[in-house]
N, C-alpha and C positions, 0 to 999 in steps of 0.2 A: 749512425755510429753508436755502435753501444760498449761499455764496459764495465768489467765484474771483477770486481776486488778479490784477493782470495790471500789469505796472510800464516806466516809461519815462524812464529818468532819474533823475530825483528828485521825479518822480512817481508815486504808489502811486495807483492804479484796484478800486478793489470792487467787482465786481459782483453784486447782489443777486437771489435769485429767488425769488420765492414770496411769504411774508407778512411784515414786518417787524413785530412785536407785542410782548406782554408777556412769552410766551412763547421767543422768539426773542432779545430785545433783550439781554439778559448775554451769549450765547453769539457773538454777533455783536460786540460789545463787546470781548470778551476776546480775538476774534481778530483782530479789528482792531489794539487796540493790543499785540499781540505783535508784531505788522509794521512797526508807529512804532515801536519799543523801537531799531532800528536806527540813529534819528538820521537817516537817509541824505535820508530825506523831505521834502521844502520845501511839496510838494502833493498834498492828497487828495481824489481825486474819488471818491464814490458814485454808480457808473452801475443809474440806477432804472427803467432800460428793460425788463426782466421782473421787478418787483417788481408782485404784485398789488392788495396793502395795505398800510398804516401808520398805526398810531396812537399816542399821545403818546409813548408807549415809543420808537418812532424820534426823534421829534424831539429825546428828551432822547439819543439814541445819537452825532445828530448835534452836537448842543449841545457833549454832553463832549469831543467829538472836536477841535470847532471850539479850543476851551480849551486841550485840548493839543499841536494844532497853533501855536496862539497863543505858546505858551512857547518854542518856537523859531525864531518868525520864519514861520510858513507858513501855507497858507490851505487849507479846506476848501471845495467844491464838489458841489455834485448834480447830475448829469446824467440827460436824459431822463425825468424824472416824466411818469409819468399825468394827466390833469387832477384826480382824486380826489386824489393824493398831491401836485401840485403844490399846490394850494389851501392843505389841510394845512400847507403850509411855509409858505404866506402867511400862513393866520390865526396860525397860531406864531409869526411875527414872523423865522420866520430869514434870509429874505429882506435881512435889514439887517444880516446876518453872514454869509453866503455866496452864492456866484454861484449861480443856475439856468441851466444850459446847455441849450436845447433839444438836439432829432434834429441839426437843421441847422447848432449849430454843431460846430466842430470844437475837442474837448477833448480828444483824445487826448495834445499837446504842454502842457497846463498848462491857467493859467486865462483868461480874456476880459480 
């Protein structure tokens, strides 16, 4: 699993590659919120456009994420899911906690 920051503002972009699992989900976790530790953030997107898999380990990655974006006022985002991983997010329910951005939109600027 790897990932690559890429930021705009006062928005912070992950990009994910490879597997988001059980395996993966700490370490992605901890580097995530080293990069919120800054405050600066209002918005985080997870771009899932080269993410191959995910299982409940992401959604809680995302869950915790969403929580402590919440304590400052800002909102968490997923861009481009697979239909495998977008699904995932549906039956998870987080779909009633964060946007889904397709390819088509444009989420580079924040959220929908």
């Amino acid at each position: 699993m790897q990932i690559v920051f890429e930021t705009n503002g006062t928005t912070l972009v992950a990009k994910l590659y490879g597997e988001l699992d059980h395996h993966s989900a700490s370490g992605i976790r901890e580097k995530v919120d080293l990069k919120l530790t800054s405050g600066i953030y209002h918005c985080l997107i997870f771009d899932f456009e080269n993410l191959t898999f995910m299982d409940s380990s992401g959604i809680g990655v995302i869950m915790g994420r969403v929580k402590n974006m919440a304590v400052v006022g800002g909102k968490v985002s997923v861009a481009n899911p697979n239909p495998n991983v977008e699904k995932m997010l549906h039956m998870g329910g987080l779909d009633k906690y964060i946007s889904i951005l397709k390819k088509e939109d444009s989420f580079k600027g924040g959220m929908r």
